[in-house]
C-alpha positions in Angstrom: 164.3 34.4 87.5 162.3 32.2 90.0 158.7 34.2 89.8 155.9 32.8 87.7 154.9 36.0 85.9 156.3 38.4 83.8 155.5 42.1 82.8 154.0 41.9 79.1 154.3 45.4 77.7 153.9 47.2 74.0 150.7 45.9 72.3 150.7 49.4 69.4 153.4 52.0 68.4 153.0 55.5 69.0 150.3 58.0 67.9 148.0 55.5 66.8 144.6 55.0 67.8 143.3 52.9 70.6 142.2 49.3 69.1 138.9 48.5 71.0 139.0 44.7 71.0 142.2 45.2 72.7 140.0 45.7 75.8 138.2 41.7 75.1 141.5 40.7 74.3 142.3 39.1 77.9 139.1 37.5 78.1 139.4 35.4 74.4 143.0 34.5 75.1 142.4 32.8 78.5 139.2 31.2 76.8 141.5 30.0 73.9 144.3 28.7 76.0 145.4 27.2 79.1 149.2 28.5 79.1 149.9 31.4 79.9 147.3 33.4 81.3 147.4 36.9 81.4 146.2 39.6 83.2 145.2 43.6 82.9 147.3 45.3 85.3 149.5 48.0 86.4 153.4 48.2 87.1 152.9 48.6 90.4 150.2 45.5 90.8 153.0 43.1 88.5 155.7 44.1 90.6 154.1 43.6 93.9 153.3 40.2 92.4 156.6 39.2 91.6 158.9 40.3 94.2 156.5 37.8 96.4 157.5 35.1 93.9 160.6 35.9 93.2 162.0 37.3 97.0 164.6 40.0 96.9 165.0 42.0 93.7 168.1 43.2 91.8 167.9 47.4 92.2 169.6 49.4 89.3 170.0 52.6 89.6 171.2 55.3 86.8 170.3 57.8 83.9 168.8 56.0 81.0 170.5 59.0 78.9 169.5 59.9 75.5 168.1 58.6 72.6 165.3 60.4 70.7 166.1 63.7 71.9 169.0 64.2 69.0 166.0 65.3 66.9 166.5 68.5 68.7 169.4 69.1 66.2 167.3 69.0 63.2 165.5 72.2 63.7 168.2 74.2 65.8 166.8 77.7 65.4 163.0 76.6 66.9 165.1 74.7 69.7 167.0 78.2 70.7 163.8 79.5 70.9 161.9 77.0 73.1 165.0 76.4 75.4 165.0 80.2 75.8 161.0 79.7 76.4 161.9 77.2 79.1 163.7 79.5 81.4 161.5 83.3 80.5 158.3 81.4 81.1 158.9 80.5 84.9 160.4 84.2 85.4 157.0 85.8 83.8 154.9 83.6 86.3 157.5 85.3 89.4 157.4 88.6 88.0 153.2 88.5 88.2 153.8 87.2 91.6 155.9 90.3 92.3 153.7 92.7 90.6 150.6 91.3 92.5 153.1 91.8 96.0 153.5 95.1 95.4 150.4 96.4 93.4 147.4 94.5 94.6 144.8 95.6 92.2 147.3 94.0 89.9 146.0 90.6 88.5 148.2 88.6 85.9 145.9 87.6 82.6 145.8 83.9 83.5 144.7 82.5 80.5 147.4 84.1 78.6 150.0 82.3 80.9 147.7 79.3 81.2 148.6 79.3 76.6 151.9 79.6 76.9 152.4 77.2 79.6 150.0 74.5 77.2 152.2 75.4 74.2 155.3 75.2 75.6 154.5 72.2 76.9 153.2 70.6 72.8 156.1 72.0 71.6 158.1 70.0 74.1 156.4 67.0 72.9 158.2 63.6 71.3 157.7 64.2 67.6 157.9 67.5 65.8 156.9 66.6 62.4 154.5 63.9 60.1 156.2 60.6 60.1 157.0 61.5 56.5 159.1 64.5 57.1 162.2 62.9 55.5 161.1 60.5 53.2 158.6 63.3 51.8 159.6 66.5 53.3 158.1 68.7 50.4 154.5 66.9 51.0 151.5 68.8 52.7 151.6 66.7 55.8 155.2 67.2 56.3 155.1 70.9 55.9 151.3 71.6 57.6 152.6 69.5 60.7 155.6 70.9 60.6 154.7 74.6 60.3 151.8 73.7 63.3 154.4 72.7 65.4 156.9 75.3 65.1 154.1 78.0 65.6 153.7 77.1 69.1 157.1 77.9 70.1 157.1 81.5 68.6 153.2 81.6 69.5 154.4 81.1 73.7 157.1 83.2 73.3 155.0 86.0 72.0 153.0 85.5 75.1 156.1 85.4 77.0 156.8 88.6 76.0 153.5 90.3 76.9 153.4 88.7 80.3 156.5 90.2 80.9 156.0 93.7 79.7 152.1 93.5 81.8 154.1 92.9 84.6 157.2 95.2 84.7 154.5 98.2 83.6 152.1 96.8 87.1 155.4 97.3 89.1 156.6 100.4 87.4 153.4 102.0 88.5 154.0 101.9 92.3 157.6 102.3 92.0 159.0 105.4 93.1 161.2 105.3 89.3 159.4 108.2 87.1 159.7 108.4 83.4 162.8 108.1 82.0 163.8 105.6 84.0 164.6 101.7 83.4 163.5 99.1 85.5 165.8 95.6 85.5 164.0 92.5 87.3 166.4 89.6 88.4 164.5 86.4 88.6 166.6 84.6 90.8 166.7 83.7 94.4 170.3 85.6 94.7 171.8 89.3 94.1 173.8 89.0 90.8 175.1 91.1 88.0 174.7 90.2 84.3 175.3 91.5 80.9 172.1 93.5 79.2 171.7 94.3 75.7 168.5 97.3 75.5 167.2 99.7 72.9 167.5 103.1 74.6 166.9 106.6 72.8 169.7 107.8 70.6 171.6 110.0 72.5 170.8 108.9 76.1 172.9 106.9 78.3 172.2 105.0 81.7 172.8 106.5 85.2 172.6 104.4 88.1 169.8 106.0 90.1 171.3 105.5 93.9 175.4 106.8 92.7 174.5 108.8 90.1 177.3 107.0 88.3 177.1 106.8 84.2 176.8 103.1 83.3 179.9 102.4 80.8 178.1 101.4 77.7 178.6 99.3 74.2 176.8 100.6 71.1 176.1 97.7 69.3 173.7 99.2 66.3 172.5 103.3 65.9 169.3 104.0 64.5 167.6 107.0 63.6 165.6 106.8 66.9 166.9 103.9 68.7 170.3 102.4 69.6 171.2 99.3 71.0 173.3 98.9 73.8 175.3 96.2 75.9 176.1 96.4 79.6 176.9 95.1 82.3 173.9 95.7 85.4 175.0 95.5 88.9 173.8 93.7 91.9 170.2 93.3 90.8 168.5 92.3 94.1 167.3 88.7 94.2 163.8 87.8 92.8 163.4 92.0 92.6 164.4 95.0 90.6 166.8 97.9 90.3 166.5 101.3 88.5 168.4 103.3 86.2 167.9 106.9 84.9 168.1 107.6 81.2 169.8 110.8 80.6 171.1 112.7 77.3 174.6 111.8 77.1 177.4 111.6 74.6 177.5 108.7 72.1 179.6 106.0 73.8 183.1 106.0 72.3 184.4 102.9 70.3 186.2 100.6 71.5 189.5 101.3 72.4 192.4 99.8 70.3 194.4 96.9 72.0 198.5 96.6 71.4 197.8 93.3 70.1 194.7 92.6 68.4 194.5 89.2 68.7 195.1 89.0 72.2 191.8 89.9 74.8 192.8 90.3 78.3 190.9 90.6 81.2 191.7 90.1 85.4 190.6 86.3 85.1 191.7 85.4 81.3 194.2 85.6 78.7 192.8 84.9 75.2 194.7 84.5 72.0 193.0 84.6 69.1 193.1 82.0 66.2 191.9 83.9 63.1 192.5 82.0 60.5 190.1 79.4 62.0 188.0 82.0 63.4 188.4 80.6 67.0 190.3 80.8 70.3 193.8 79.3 70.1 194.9 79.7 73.9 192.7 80.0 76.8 194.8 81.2 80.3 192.9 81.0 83.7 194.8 83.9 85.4 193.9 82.7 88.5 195.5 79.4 88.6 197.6 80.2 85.3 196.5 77.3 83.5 196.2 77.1 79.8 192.6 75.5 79.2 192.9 75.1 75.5 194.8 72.2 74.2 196.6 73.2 71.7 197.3 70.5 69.8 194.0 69.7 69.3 192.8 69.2 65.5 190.3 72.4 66.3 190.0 75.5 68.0 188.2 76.4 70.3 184.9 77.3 69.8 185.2 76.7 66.1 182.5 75.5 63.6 182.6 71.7 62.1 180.5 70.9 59.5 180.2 66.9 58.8 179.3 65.5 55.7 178.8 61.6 54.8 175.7 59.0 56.4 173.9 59.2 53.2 174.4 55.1 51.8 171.9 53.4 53.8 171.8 50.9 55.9 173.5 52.7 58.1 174.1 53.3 62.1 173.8 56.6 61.9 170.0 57.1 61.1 168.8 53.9 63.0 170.4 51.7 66.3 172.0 48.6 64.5 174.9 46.2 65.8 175.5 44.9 61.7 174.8 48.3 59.4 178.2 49.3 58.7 179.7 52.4 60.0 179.4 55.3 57.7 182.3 57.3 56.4 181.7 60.7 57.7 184.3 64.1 57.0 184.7 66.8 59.4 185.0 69.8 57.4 186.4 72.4 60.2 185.9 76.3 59.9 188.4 78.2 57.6 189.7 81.3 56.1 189.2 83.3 58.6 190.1 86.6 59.6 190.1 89.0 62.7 187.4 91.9 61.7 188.1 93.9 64.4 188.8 93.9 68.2 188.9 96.6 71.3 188.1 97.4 74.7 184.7 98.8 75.8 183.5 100.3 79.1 183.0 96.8 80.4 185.4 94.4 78.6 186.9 93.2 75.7 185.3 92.0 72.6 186.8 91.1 69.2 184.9 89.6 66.2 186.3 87.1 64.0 184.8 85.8 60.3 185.3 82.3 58.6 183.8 79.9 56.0 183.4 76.1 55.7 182.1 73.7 53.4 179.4 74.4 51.3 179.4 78.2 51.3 178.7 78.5 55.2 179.8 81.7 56.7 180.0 81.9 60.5 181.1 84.9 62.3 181.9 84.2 66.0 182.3 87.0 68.7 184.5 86.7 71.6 183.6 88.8 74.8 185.4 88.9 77.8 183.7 91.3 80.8 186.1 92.9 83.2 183.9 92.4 86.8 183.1 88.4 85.7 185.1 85.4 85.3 184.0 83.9 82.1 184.3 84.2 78.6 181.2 84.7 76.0 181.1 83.2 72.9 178.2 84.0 70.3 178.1 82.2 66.8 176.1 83.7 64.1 176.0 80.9 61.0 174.6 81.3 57.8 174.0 77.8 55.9 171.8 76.6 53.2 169.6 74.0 53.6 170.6 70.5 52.8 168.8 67.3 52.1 171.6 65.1 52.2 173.0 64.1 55.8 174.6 66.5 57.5 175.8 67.8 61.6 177.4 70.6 62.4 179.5 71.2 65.9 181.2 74.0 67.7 184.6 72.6 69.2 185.8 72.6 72.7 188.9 71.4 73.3 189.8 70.7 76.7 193.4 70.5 78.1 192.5 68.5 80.8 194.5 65.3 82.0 191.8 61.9 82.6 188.7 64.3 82.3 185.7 63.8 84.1 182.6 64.6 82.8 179.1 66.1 84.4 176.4 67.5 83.0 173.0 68.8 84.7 170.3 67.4 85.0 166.4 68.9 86.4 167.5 68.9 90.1 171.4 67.6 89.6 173.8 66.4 88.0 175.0 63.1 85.8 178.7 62.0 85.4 178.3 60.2 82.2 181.2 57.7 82.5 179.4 56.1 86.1 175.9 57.2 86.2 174.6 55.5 82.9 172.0 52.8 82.9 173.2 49.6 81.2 172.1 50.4 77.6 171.7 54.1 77.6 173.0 55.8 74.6 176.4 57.0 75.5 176.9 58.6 72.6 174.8 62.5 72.4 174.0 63.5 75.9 170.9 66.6 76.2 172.3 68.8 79.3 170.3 71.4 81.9 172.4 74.4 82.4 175.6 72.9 82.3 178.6 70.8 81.2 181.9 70.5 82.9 185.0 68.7 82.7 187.1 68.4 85.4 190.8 66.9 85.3 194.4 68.1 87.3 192.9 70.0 89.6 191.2 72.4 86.9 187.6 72.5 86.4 185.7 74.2 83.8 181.7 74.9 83.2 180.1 75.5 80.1 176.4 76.9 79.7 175.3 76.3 76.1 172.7 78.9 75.9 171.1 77.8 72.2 172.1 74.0 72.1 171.3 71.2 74.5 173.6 68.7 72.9 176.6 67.8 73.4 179.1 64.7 72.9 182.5 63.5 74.6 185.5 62.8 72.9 184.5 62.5 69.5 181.4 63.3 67.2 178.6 61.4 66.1 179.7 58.4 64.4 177.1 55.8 64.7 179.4 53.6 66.7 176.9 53.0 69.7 179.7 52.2 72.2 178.2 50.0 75.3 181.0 51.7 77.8 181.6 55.3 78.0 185.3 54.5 78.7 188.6 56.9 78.8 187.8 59.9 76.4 189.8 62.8 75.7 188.6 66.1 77.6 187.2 67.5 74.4 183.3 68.5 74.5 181.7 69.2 71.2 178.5 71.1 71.2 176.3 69.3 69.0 173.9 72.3 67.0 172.9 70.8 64.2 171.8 67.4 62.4 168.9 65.7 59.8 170.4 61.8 61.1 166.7 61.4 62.8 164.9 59.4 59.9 161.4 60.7 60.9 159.6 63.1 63.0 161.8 65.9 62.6 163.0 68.1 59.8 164.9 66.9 56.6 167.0 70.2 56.5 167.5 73.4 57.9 169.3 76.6 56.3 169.4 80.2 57.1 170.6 82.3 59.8 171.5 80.9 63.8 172.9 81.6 66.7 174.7 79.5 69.4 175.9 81.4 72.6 177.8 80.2 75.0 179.1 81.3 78.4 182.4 79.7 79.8 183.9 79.7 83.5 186.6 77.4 85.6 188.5 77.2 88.5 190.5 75.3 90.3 187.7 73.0 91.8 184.5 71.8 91.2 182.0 72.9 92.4 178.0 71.3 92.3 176.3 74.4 93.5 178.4 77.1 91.8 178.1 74.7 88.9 174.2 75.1 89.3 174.2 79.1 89.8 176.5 79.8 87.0 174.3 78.1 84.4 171.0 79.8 85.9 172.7 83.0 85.8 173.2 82.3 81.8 170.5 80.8 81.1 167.9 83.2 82.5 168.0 86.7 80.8 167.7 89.9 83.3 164.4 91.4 82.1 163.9 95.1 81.5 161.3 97.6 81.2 161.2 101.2 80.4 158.8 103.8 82.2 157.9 106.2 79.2 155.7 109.5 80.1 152.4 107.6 78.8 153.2 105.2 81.8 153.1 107.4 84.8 150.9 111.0 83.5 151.1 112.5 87.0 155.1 111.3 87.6 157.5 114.3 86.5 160.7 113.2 88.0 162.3 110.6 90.0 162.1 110.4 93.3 165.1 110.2 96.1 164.7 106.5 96.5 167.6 103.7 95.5 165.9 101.8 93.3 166.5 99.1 94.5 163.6 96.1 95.8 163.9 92.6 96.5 160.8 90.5 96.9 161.3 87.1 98.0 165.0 85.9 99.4 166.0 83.0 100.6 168.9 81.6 102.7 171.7 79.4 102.0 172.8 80.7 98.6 172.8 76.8 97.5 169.3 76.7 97.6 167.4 78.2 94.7 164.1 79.2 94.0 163.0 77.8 91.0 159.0 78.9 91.3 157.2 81.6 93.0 154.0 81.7 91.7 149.8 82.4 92.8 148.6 79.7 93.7 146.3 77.5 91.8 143.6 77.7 94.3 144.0 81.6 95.1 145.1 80.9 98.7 148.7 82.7 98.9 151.5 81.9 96.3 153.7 78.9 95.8 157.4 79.1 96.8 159.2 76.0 95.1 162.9 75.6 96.4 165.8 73.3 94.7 168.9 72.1 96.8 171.4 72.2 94.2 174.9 71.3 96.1 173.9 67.7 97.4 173.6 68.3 101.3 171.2 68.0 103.5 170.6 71.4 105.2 167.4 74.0 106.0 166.6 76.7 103.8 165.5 80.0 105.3 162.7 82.2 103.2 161.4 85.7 104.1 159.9 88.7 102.2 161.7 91.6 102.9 158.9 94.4 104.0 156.1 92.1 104.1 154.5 90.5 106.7 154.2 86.3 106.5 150.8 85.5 107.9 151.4 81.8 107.7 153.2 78.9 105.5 152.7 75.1 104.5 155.1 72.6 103.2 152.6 70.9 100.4 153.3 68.5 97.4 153.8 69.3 94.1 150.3 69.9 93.1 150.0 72.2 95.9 148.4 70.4 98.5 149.2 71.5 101.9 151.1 68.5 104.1 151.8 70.7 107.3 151.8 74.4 108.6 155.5 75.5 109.0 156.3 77.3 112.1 157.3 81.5 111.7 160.2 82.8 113.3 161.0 86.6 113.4 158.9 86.9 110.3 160.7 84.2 108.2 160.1 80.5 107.4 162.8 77.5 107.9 162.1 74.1 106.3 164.4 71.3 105.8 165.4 70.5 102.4 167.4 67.4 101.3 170.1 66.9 98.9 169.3 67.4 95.4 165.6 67.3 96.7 163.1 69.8 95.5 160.5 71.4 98.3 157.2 73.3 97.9 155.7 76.0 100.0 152.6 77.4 100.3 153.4 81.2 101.7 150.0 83.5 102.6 151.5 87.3 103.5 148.7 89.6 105.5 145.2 90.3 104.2 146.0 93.9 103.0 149.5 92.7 101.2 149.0 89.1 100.5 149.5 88.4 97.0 
């Protein structure tokens, strides 16, 4: 190191006030003394400064990975809720953009999404609990702070929900649909087909408003007015909305029995069914005949662990230390399980298995496999009390995949753990996007953990703190639950959770189908229903296909991941994401409207330069990985 000065950083901890003499404090210690002298600055100043003394700098490049985030663990039920958040939130802010595109006197209630924007974005924030939380978790400033913080996650989805429902009802009112009918809004940038669950009336079914076919459908509960289905909706058009008809119609049958019961089938999977441990034992990709599971693996997959041990302290589980000892932990895995009951539906097959684990924990896990889709659901519903000594819990997947490598996305790509890690990152919990995957002898598979964001390679959480990621086995664990965090976060958790997850592979990877897939789990199809109090003048509906797409955009590996008014009023903001790492020009047009003009901008929505128009549609060039924002102004009488 040849340059005179250094970078002096970290003069108070967090969340503390701002000490005023700190501002003198430059001033009294050059006074004081000759050597060194110091200086106010900023990082860009200091390092101007010392690459002229010290010539060409070392460049490291990487992911400086995890560290604090495992605190997410710690309250897994408020997580769910804000990760779900996350994803409804930007498709609440398209849907108003939609609404306003096709009902102009339409305007969204800005300050409501303004809220839920600001308390997403305090939920989101570092800490979720007093700095006594553990040590004193039955105190008043552990359970006011934590009970604030909490609120804003239910609080924004709340709002969520009423954006949503403004919107759908703005759009239902110009649509041709009457009542009776059942709009389903897609909010992404690409035609797909997903599974819905809706409360429709008791006795009606769905009709698909352009065939006139019946929609196969899975009764999941029957109340006295009310009854919940699951299906699967077609080809919903991209950023736009499809209608279907509700009509009496006879109570769906049950599901059908299957010759073996522990066996689901479908065109793209074989699964064999592991009750005892309440978990899949064999995993077969029809497609390239692969089993995916290895079977002699320790655990299941998709079965619960719940780990006990950590409590003697020191110890290198609650706190980074290269001399605590390693705690003794026990992996207590799922057990006594039984099959409850399994069958075909219109759609698929589904079978639900039971099982119990240390402590009294009951966990019932359903399998789902849809006939039209290559992947396999899984949904765990866990009932725990709440525990002040240490504790994690895991769901199991274990890979059968020969010198696995790992990948998990990122905001705009994707990190392979075992290259792409900063020296020192933690390389032990990883927080993921969408995605995970594990590739290995030319077999791939994806996994979009719905509920979780965590997830570890190999092995648990052990407090080992390895330096090197190195040769792991292929086996990902999804990492749900945990009170290691010794502040800031929730001593204990009990009650009732979910985890979903959706599964896919194939014989190769695949960066932008990687991308899609976990979108397409991770952000729910919305629906509406036009009721008779909706549309007074509407009695039936009309001849049209009920079908719209506002917004689409060209190549399929180019998503849009905003489309929303602009901040200054002047059009709406189109943000595109180039999610297969190449180079390449994105097409945008908005099918029955007329583009008046478009602007590349930055981020904050300043316009950079106009974009030229060609046959109605826009073409910009959008790099790898790189994320690109439009400014898009349609014609006075239909701009949005």
């Amino acid at each position: 190191y040849r340059a005179n000065d250094v970078i002096l950083y970290g003069t108070h901890v967090e969340n503390v006030t701002l000490e005023p003499r700190q501002a003198a404090f430059v001033d009294e210690w050059n006074r004081t003394y000759a050597y060194p002298r110091l200086q106010f600055g900023g990082f860009a100043e200091a390092l101007g400064t010392i690459t002229q003394q010290q010539g060409e700098l070392p460049v490291v490049r990487g992911d400086g990975g995890p560290y604090w985030e495992d605190g997410l663990a710690a309250n897994a039920r408020v997580t769910a809720r804000i990760r779900e958040n996350s994803r409804r939130l930007p498709s609440a802010e398209k849907l108003a953009t939609l609404a306003r595109q096709l009902n102009p006197r339409f305007r969204v209630d800005q300050s409501e999404l303004d809220g839920a924007w600001e308390r997403s974005r305090l939920m989101d924030e570092h800490t979720w609990h007093a700095d006594c939380s553990v040590r004193d978790p039955e105190s008043d400033q552990a359970r006011r702070q934590g009970e604030d913080k909490d609120a804003r996650a239910s609080e924004a989805q709340r709002a969520i929900e009423r954006l949503l429902q403004r919107c759908l009802s703005a759009i239902a009112d110009v649509s041709p649909a009457g009542p009776g009918s059942v709009l389903i809004f897609n909010p992404l940038s690409w035609e797909r087909t997903g599974v819905m669950e809706l409360d429709i009336g008791r006795g009606q079914g769905l009709v698909d408003v352009g065939t006139g076919q019946v929609i196969p459908l899975e009764v999941l509960r029957v109340g006295r007015v009310y009854q919940k289905v699951r299906f699967l909706a077609l080809d919903v058009p991209a950023l736009g909305y499809r209608a279907l008809r509700l009509r009496p119609l006879p109570t769906s049958p049950r599901a059908e029995p299957l010759d073996d019961p522990a066996v689901l089938e479908s065109p793209f999977y074989r699964v064999a069914l592991d009750s005892k441990r309440g978990a899949i034992r064999s995993l077969i990709d029809r497609q390239t005949g692969r089993e995916l599971v290895d079977t002699n693996n320790a655990y299941a997959l998709g079965q619960w662990l719940y780990v006990t041990g950590g409590d003697e302290l020191p110890s290198r589980l609650v706190q980074y230390s290269t001399v605590s000892p390693i705690p003794a932990l026990t992996v207590h895995a799922a057990e006594l399980g039984r099959l409850v009951r399994s069958g075909r539906t219109g759609f698929g097959v589904v079978a639900l298995l039971e099982s119990e684990t240390f402590g009294g924990s009951s966990i019932q896990t359903e399998v789902m496999l849809p006939a039209q889709r290559k992947e396999v659901r899984l949904t765990l519903r866990v009932r725990k009390a709440a525990s002040l000594e240490k504790e994690a819990a895991y769901v199991a997947f274990p890979w059968a995949l020969p010198q696995p490598r790992f990948r998990f996305a990122t905001q705009n790509g994707w990190v392979d753990p075992a290259g792409d890690m900063l020296p020192g990152a933690c390389l032990e919990w990883f927080t993921v996007q969408d995605w995970v995957g594990v590739e290995g002898g030319s077999q791939s598979v994806v996994m979009a953990p719905l509920d979780a964001p965590l997830v570890t390679f190999g092995d648990i959480v052990r407090g080992t703190w390895p330096t090197a990621f190195g040769q792991r086995p292929s086996t990902i664990f999804s990492y749900v639950m945990s009170n290691y965090t010794p502040e800031g976060y929730a001593a204990s958790q009990g009650g009732e959770f979910v985890f979903r997850y959706v599964l896919t592979s194939s014989a190769d990877w695949s960066a932008g189908e990687a991308a899609r897939f976990g979108a397409e789990a991770l952000t729910p199809l919305e629906a509406n229903e036009i009721t008779r109090s909706d549309k007074l003048n509407a009695t039936a509906n009309s001849g049209d296909s009920g079908r719209y797409s506002g917004l689409r955009v060209t190549p399929k590996e180019v998503q849009v991941v905003a489309w929303k008014p602009a901040e200054d009023g002047r059009g709406a903001i189109v943000r595109l994401l180039e999610t297969a790492g190449r180079n390449g020009e994105a097409q945008v047009a908005f099918p029955g409207q007329q583009l008046r003009r478009a602007f590349r901008c930055t981020a904050v929505e300043d316009d950079l330069n106009p974009l030229d128009l060609i046959e109605g549609m826009v073409r910009v060039a959008v790099p790898a990985y790189g994320i690109v924002t439009l400014r898009c102004e349609l014609s006075e009488s239909e701009r949005p």
